[in-house]
Backbone as a printed PyTorch tensor [residue, N CA C, xyz], in Angstrom:
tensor([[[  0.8410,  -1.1710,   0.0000],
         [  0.0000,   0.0000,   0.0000],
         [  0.8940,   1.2450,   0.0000]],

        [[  0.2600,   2.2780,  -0.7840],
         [  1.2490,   3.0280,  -0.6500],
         [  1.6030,   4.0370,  -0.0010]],

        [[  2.2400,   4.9550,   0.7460],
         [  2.5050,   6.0890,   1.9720],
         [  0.9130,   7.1380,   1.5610]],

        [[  0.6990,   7.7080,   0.3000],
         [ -0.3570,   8.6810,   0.4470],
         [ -2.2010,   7.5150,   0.6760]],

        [[ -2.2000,   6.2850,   0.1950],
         [ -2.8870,   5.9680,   0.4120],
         [ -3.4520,   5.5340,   1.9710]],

        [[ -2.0300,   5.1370,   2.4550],
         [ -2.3150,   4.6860,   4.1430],
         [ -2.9100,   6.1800,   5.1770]],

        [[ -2.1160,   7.0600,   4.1740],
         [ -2.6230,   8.5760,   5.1160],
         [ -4.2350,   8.9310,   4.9120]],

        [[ -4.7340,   8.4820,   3.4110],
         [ -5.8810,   8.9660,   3.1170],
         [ -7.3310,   8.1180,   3.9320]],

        [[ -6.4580,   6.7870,   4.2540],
         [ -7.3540,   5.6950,   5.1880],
         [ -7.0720,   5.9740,   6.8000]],

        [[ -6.2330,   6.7860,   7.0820],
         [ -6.1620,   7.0380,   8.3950],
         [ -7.2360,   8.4770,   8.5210]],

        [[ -7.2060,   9.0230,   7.6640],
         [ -7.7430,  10.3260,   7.4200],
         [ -9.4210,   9.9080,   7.7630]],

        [[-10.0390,   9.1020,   6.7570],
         [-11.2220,   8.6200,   6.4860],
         [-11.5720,   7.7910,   8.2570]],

        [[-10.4880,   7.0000,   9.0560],
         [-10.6350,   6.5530,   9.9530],
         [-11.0340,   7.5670,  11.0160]],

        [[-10.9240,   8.5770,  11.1770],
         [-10.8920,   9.6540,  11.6430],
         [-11.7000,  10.5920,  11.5890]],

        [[-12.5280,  10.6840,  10.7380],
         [-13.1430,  11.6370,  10.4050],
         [-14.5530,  12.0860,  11.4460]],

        [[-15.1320,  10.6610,  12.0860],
         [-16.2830,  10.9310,  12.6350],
         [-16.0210,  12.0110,  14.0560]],

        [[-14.3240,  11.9190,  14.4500],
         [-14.0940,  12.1630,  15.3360],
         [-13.7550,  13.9100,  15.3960]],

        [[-13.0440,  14.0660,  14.2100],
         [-12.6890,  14.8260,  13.6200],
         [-13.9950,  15.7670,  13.2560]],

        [[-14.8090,  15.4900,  13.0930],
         [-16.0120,  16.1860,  12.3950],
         [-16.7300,  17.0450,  13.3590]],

        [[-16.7400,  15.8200,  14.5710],
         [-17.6720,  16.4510,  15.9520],
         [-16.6410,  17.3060,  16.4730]],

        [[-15.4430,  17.0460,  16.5320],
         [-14.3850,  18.4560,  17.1820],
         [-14.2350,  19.5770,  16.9540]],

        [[-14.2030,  19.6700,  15.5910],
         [-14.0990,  20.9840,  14.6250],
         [-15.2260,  21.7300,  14.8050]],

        [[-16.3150,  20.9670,  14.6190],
         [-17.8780,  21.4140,  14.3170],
         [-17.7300,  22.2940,  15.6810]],

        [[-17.7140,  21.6810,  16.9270],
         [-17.9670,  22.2420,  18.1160],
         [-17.1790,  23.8090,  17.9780]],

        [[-15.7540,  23.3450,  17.3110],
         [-14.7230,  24.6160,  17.7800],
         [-15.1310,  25.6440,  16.7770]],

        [[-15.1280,  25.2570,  15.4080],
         [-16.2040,  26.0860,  14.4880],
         [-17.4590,  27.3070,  15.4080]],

        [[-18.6120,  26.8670,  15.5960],
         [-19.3730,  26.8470,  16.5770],
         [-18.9380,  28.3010,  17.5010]],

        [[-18.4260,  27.4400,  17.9550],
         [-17.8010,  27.9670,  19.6180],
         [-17.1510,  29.6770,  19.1060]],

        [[-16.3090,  29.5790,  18.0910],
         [-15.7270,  30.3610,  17.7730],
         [-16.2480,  31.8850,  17.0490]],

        [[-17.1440,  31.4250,  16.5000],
         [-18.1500,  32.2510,  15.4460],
         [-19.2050,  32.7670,  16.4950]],

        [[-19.4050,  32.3170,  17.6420],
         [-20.2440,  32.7540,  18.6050],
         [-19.4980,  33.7350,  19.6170]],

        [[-18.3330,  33.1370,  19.8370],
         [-16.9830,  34.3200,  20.4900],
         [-17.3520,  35.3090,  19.7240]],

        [[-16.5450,  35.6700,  18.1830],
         [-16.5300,  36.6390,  17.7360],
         [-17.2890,  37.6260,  17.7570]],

        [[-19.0700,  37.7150,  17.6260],
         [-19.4100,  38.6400,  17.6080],
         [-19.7820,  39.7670,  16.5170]],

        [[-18.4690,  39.3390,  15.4560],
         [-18.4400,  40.0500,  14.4020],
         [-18.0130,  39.0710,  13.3890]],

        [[-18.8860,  38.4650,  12.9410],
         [-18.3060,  37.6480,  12.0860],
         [-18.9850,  38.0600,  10.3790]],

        [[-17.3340,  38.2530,   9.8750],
         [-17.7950,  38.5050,   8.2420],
         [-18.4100,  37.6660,   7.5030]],

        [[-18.8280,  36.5330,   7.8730],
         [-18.8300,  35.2640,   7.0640],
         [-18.2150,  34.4610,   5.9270]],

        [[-18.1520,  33.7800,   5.8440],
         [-17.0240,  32.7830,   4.6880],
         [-17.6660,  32.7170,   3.6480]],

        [[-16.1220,  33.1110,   2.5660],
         [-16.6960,  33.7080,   1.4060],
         [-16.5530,  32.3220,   0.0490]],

        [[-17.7500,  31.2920,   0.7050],
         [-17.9180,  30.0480,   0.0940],
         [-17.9210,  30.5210,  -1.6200]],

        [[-18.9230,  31.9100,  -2.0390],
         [-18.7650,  31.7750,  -3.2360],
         [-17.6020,  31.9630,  -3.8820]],

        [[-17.0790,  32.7520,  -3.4630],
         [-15.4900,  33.2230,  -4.0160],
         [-14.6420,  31.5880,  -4.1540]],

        [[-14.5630,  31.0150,  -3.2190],
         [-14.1740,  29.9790,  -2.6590],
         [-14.2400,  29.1390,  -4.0890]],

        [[-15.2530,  28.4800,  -3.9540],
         [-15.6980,  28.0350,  -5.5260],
         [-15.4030,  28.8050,  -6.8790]],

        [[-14.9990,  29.8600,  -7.1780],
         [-14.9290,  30.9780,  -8.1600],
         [-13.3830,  30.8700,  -8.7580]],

        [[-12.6300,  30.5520,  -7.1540],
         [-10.9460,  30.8180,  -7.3030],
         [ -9.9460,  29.6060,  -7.2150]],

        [[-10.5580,  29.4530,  -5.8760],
         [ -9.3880,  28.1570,  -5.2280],
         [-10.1040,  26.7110,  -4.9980]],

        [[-11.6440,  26.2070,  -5.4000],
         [-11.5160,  25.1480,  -5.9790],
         [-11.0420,  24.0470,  -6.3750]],

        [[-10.5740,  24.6030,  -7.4230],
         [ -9.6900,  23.1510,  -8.4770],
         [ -8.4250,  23.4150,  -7.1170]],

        [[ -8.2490,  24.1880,  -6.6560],
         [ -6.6780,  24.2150,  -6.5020],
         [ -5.8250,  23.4230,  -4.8670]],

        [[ -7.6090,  23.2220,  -4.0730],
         [ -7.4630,  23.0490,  -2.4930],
         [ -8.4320,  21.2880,  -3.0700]],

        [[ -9.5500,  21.3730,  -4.0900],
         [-10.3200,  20.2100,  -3.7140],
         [-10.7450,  19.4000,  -4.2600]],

        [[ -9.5670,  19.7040,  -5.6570],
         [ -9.5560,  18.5470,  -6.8890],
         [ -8.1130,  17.8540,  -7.4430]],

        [[ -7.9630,  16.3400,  -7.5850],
         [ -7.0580,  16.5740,  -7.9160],
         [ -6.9540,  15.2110,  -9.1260]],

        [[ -6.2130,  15.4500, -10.0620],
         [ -6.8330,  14.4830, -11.5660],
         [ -5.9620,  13.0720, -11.3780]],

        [[ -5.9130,  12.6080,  -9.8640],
         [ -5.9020,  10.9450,  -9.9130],
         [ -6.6560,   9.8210,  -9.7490]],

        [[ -7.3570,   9.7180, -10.5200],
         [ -8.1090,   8.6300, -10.9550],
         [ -8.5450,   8.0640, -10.2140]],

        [[ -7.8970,   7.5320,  -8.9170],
         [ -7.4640,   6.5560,  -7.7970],
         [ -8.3260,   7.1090,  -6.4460]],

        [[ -8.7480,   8.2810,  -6.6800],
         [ -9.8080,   8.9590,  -5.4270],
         [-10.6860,   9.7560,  -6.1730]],

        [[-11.7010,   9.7550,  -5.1380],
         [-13.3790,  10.6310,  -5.6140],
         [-12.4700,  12.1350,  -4.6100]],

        [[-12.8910,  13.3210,  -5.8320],
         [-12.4880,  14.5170,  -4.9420],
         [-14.3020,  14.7600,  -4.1790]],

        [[-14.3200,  14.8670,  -2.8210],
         [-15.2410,  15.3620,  -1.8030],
         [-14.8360,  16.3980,  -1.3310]],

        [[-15.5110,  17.1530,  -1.4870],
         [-15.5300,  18.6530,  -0.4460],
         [-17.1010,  18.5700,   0.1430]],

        [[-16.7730,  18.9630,   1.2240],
         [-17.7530,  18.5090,   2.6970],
         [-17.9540,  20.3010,   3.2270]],

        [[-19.0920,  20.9190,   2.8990],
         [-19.0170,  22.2210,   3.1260],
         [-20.1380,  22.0170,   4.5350]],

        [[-19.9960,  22.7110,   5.5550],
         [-20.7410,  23.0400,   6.8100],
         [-21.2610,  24.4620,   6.6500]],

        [[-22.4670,  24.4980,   6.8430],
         [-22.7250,  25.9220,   6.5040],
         [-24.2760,  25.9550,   7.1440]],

        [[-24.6930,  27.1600,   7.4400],
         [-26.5820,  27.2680,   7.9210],
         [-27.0050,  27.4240,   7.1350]],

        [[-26.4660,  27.4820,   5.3400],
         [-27.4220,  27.3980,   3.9120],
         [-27.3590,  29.0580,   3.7840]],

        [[-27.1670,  30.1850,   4.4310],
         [-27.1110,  31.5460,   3.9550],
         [-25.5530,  31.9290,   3.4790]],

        [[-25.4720,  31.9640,   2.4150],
         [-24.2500,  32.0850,   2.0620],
         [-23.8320,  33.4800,   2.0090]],

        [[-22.9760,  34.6150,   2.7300],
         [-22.7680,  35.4300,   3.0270],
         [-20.9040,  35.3640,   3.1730]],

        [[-20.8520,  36.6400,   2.2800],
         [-19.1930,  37.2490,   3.2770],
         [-19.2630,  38.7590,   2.9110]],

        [[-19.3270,  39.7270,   3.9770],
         [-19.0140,  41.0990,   3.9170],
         [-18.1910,  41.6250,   2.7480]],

        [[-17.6290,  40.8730,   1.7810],
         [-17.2840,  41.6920,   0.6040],
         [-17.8150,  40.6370,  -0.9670]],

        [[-18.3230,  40.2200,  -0.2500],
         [-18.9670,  39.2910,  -2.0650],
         [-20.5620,  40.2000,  -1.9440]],

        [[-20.6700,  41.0750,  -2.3880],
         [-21.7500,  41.6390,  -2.9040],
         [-22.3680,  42.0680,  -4.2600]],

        [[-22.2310,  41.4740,  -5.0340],
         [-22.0210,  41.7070,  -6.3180],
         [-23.1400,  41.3050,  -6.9390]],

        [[-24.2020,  41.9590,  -7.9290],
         [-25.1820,  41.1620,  -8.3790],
         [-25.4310,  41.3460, -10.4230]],

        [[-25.5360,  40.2760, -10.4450],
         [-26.0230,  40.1250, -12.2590],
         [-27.2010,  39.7950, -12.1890]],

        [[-27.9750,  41.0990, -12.5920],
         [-29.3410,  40.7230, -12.7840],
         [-29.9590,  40.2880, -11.7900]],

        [[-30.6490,  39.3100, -11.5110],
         [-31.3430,  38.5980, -10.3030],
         [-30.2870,  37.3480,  -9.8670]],

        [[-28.7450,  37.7340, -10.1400],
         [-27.9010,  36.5580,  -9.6420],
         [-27.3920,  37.1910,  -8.7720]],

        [[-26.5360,  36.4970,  -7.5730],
         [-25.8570,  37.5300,  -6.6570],
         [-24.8430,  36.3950,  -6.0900]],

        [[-23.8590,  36.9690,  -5.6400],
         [-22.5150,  35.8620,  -4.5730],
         [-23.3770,  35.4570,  -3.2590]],

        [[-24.6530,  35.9120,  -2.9850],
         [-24.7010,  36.0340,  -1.5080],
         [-26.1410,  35.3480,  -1.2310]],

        [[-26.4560,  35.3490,   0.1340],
         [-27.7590,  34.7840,  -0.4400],
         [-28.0680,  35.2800,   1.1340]],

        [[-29.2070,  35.7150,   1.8280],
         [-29.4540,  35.9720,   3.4990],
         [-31.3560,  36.0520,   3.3690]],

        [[-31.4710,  36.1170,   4.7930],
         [-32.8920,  36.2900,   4.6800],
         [-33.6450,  37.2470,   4.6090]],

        [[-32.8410,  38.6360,   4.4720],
         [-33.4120,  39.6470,   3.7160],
         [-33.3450,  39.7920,   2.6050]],

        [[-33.0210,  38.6380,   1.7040],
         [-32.8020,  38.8820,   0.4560],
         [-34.0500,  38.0500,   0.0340]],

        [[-33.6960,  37.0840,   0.4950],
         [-35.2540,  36.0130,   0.6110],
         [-36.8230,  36.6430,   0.5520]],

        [[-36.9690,  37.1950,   1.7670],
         [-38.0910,  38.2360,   1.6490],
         [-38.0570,  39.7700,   0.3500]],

        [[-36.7880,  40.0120,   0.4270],
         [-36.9290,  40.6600,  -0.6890],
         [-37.3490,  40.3600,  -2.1590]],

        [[-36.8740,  39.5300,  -2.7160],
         [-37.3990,  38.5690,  -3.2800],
         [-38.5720,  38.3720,  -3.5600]],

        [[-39.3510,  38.2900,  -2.3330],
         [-40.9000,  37.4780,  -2.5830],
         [-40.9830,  36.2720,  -2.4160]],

        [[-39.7540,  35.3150,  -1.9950],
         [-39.4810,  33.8920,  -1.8710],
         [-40.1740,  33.4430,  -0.7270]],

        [[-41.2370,  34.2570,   0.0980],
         [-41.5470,  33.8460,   1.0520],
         [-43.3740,  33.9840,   0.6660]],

        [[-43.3090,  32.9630,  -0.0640],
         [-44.9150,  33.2030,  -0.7900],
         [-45.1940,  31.4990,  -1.7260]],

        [[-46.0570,  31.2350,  -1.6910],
         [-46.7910,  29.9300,  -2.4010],
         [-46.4280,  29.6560,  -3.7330]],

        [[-45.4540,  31.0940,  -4.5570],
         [-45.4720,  30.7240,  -6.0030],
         [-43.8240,  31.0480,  -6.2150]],

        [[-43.1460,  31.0450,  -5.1730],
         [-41.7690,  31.5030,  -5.1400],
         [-40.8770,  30.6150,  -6.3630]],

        [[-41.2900,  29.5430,  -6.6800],
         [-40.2480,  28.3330,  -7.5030],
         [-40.4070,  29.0540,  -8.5500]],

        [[-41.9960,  29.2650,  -8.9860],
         [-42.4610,  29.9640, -10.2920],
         [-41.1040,  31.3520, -10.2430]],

        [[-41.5440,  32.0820,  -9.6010],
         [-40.8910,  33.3280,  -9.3330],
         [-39.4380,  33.0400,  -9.6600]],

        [[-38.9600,  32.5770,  -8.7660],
         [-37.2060,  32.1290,  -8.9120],
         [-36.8740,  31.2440, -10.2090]],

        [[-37.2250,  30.6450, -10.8410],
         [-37.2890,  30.3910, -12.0030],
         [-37.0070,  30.9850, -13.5300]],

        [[-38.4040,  31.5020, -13.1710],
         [-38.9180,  32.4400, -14.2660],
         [-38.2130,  33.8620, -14.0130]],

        [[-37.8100,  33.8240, -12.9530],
         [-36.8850,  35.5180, -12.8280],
         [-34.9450,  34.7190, -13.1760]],

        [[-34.4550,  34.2090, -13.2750],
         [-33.3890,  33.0350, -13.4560],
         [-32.0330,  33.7360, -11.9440]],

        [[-33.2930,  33.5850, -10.8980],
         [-32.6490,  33.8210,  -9.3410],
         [-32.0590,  32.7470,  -9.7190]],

        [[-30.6360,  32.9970,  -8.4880],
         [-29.8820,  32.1000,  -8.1200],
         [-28.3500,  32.8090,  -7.8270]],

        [[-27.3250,  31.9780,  -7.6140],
         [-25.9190,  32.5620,  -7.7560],
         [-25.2450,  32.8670,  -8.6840]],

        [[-23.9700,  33.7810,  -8.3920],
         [-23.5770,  33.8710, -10.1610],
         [-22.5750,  32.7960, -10.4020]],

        [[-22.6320,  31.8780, -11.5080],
         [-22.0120,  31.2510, -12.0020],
         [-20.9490,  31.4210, -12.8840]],

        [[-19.5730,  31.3520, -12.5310],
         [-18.5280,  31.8260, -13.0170],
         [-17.8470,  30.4490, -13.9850]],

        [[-18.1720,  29.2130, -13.4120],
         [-17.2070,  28.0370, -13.9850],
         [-18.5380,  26.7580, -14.1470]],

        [[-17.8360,  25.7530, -14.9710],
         [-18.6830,  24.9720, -15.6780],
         [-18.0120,  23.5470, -15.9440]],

        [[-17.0300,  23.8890, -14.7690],
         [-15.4720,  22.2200, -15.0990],
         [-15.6420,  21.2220, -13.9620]],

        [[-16.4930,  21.5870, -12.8760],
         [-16.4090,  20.7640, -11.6440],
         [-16.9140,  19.0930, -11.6330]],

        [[-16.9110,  18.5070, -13.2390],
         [-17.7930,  17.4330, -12.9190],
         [-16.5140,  16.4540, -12.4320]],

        [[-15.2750,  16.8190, -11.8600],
         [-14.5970,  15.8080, -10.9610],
         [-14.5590,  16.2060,  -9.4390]],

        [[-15.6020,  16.8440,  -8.8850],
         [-16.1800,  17.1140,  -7.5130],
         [-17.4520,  16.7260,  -7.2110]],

        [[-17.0030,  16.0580,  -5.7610],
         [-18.3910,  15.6310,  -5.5150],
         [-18.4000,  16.6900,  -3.9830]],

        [[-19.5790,  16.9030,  -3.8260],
         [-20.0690,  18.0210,  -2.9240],
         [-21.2060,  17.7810,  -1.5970]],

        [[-20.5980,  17.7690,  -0.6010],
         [-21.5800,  17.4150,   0.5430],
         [-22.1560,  18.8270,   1.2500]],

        [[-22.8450,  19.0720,   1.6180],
         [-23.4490,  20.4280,   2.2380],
         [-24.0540,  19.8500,   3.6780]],

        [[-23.4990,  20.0330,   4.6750],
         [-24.0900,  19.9700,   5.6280],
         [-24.5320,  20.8310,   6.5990]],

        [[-25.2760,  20.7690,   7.7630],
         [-25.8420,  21.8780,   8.5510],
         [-26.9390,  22.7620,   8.5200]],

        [[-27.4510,  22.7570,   7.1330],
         [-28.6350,  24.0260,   6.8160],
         [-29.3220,  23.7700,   7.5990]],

        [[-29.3770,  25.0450,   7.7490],
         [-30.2430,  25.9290,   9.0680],
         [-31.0280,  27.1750,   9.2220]],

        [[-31.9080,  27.2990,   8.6970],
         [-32.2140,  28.8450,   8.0310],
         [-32.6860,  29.4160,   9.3910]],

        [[-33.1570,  30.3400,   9.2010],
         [-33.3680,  31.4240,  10.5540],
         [-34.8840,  30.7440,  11.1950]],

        [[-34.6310,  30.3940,  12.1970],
         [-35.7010,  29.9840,  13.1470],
         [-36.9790,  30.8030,  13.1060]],

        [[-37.1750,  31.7320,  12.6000],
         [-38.3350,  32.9330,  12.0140],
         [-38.9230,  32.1620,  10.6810]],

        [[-37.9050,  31.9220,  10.0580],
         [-38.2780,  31.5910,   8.7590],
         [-37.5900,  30.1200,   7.9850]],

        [[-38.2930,  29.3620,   8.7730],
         [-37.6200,  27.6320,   8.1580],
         [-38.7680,  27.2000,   6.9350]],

        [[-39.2160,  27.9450,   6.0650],
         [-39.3820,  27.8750,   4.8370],
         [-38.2490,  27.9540,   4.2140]],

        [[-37.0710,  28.8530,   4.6180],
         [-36.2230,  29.5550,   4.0380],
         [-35.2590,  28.2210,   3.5240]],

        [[-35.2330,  26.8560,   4.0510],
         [-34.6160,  26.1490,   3.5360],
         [-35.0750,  25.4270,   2.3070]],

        [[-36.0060,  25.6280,   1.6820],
         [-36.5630,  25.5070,   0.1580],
         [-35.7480,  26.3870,  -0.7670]],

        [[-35.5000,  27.6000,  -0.5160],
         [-34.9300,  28.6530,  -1.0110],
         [-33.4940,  28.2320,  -1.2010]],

        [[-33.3220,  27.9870,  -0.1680],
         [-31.7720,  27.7600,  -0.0050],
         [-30.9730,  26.8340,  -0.4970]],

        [[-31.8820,  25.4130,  -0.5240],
         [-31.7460,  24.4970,  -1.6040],
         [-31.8450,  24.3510,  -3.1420]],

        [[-32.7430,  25.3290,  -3.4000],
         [-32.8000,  25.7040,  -4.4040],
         [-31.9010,  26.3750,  -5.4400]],

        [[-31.6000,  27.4370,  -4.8260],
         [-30.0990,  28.2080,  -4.8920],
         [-28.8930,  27.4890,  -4.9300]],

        [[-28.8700,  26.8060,  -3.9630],
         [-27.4890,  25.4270,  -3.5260],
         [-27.3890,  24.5030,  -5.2840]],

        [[-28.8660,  24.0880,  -5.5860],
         [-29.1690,  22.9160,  -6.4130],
         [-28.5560,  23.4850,  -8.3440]],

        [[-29.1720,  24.8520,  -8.1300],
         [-29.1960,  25.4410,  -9.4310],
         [-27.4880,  25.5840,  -9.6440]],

        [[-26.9840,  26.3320,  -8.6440],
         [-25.5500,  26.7510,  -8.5440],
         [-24.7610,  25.4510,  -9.0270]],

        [[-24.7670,  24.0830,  -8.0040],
         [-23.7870,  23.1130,  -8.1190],
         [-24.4010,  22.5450, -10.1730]],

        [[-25.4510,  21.9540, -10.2700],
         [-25.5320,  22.0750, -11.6640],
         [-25.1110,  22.8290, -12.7030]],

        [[-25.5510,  24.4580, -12.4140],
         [-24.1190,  24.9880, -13.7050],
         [-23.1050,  25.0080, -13.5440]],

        [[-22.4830,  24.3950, -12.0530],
         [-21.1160,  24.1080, -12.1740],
         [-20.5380,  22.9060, -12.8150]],

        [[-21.6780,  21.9620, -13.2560],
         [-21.5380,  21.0300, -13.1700],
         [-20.7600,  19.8940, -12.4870]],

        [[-21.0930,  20.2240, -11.2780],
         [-20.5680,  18.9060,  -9.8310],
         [-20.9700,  17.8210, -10.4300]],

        [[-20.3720,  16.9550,  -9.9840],
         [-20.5450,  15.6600, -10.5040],
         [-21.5760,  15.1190,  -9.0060]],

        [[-21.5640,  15.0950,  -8.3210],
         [-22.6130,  14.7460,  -7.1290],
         [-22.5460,  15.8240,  -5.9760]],

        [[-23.7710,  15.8900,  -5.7960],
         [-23.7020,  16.6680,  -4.2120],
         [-25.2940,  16.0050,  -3.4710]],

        [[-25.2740,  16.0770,  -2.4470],
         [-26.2600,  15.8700,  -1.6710],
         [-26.2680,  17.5100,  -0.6870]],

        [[-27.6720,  17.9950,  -0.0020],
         [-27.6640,  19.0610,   0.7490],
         [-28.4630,  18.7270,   1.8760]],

        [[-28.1300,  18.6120,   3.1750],
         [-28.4270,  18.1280,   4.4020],
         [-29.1970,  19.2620,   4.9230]],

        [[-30.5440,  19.2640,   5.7430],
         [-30.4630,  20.3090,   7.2080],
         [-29.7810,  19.7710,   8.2260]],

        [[-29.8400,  20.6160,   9.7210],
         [-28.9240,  20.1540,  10.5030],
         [-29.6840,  19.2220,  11.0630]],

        [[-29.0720,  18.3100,  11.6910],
         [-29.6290,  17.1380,  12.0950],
         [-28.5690,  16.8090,  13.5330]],

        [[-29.2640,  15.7000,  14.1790],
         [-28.3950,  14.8190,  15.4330],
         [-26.9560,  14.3910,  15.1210]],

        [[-26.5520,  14.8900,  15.5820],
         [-24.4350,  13.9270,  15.3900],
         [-24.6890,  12.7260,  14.6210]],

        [[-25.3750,  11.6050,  14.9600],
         [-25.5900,  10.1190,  14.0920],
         [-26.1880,  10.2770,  13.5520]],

        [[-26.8530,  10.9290,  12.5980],
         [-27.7910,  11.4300,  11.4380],
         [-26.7900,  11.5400,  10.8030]],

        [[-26.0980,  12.8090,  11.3910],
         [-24.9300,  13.5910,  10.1130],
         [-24.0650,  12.4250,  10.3700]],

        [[-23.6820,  11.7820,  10.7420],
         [-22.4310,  10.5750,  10.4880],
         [-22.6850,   9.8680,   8.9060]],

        [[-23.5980,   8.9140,   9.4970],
         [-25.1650,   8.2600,   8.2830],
         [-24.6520,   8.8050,   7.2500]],

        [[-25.1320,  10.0000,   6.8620],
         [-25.2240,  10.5480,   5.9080],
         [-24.0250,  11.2330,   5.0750]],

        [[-22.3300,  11.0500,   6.0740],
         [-21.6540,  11.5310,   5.4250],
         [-20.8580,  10.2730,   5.1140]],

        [[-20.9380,   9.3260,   6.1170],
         [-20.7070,   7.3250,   5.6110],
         [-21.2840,   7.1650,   4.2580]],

        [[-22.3050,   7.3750,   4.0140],
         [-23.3770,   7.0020,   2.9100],
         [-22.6970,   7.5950,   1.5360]],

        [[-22.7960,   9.2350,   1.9980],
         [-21.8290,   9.8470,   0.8300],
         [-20.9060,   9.3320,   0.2260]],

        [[-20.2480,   9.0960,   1.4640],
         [-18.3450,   9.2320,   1.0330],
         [-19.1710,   7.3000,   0.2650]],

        [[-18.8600,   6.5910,   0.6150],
         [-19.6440,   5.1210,   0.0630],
         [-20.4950,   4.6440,  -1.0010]],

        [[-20.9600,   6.0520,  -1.8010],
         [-21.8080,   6.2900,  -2.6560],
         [-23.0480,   5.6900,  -2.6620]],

        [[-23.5850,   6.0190,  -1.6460],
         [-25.2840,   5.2260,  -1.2150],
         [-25.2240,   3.9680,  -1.1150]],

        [[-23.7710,   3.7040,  -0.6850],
         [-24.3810,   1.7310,   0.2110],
         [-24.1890,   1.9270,   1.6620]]])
């Protein structure tokens, strides 16, 4: 076996443990602050991508495992094309009109969503975990999926699944299942 493969199975051995630690310190940390700019997931995808979460050996599935409450926000991605934007919050939602019985129609037919910069990702597969929309407004995770669903397709991801937040052994389940490709 070879040295990067034994690391990538120690890695995978690890992970459940790894997942609940971070998550907590994640968490913990963003609640310290106080001021938090938020992570600038779209940029993220736009720039450094291919460069942190793909890589062309044959021999592994590239996974990127994003944690997020589904509002995609960072204090300097504000940018909008038309009815596309880097950002996504729940005043934008209500602005919108997304908070109404015909919103799919609406978001659709208006071609809402994110702006789509790239169209190469079909060697990423994409996990989304955590969505969590604002306790005011947990419709808001229709929206948010929606947005999530349209985006990873014109990127063309090769798989993603999009989670709400759920119990520690829920999210295990479901990121076993992933990484395993639904066995």
């Amino acid at each position: 076996m070879t040295y990067l493969k034994v690391q990538k199975e120690q890695i995978f051995d690890n992970l459940s443990s790894n997942f609940r630690k971070n998550l907590e310190s994640i968490y913990s940390k963003t609640i310290e602050t106080k001021n938090y700019p938020g992570s600038d997931i779209w940029l993220f995808f736009k720039n450094d991508v291919s460069d942190y979460a793909i890589t062309n050996n044959k021999e592994y599935r590239n996974i990127l495992v994003i944690l997020t409450d589904g509002y995609l926000f960072h204090e300097d991605s504000n940018d909008k094309e038309g009815n596309r934007s880097m950002s996504l919050l729940p005043k934008n939602i209500k602005a919108n009109g997304f908070r109404s019985n015909n919103w799919r129609e609406k978001f659709e037919e208006g071609n809402y969503g994110y702006i789509s910069t790239r169209d190469d990702l079909q060697n990423l597969n994409v996990l989304v975990l955590e969505i969590n929309p604002s306790s005011q407004d947990k419709d808001d995770e229709d929206v948010i999926k929606a947005y999530l669903k349209k985006w990873f397709n014109e990127m063309n991801v090769n798989k993603f699944e999009l989670y709400n937040t759920d119990l520690p052994q829920y999210t295990k389940t479901r990121i076993d299942k992933f990484i395993n490709n639904g066995k």
